[in-house]
N, C-alpha and C positions, 0 to 999 in steps of 0.2 A: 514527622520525618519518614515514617514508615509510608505515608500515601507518596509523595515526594518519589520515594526510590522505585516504587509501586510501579508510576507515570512513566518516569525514566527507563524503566526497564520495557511497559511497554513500548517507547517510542522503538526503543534498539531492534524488539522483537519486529516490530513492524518493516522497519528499515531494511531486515532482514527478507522479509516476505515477501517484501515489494521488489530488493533486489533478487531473490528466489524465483519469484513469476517473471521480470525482465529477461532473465536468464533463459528461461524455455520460450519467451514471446518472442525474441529478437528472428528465431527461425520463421515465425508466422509475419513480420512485420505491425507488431502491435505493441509495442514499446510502452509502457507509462513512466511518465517521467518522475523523478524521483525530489520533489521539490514539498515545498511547507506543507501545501492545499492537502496532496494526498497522503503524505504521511500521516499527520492530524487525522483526516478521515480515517484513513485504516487502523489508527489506534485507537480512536475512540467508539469507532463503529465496529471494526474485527476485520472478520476476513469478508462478511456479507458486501463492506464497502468496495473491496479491494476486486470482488466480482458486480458490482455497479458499476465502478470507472471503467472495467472492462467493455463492458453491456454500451456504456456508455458512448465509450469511443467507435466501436463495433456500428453505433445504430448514427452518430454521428459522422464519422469518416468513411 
């Protein structure tokens, strides 16, 4: 029960983080959208994922 709430709490954390960086990105035009793929990422990887997708989209668009 205790891993369970664990998870859950990260997902919210992340959700948070991902809408936190959205929030200062919308001035630069570099949005990440906030859907399954990266949330999972950001919660299981941290914050190192949450600066890939970044990196990511940067080197892609």
């Amino acid at each position: 029960m205790k891993k369970l709430f664990d998870i859950i709490k990260r997902v919210i954390i992340s959700g948070f983080l991902l809408y936190g960086y959205n929030l200062i990105a919308v001035n630069f035009n570099m949005i990440l959208p906030i859907n399954f793929i990266t949330l999972l990422s950001i919660t299981f990887l941290g914050a190192p994922a949450l600066l890939a997708l970044v990196l990511f989209k940067i080197l892609i668009l």
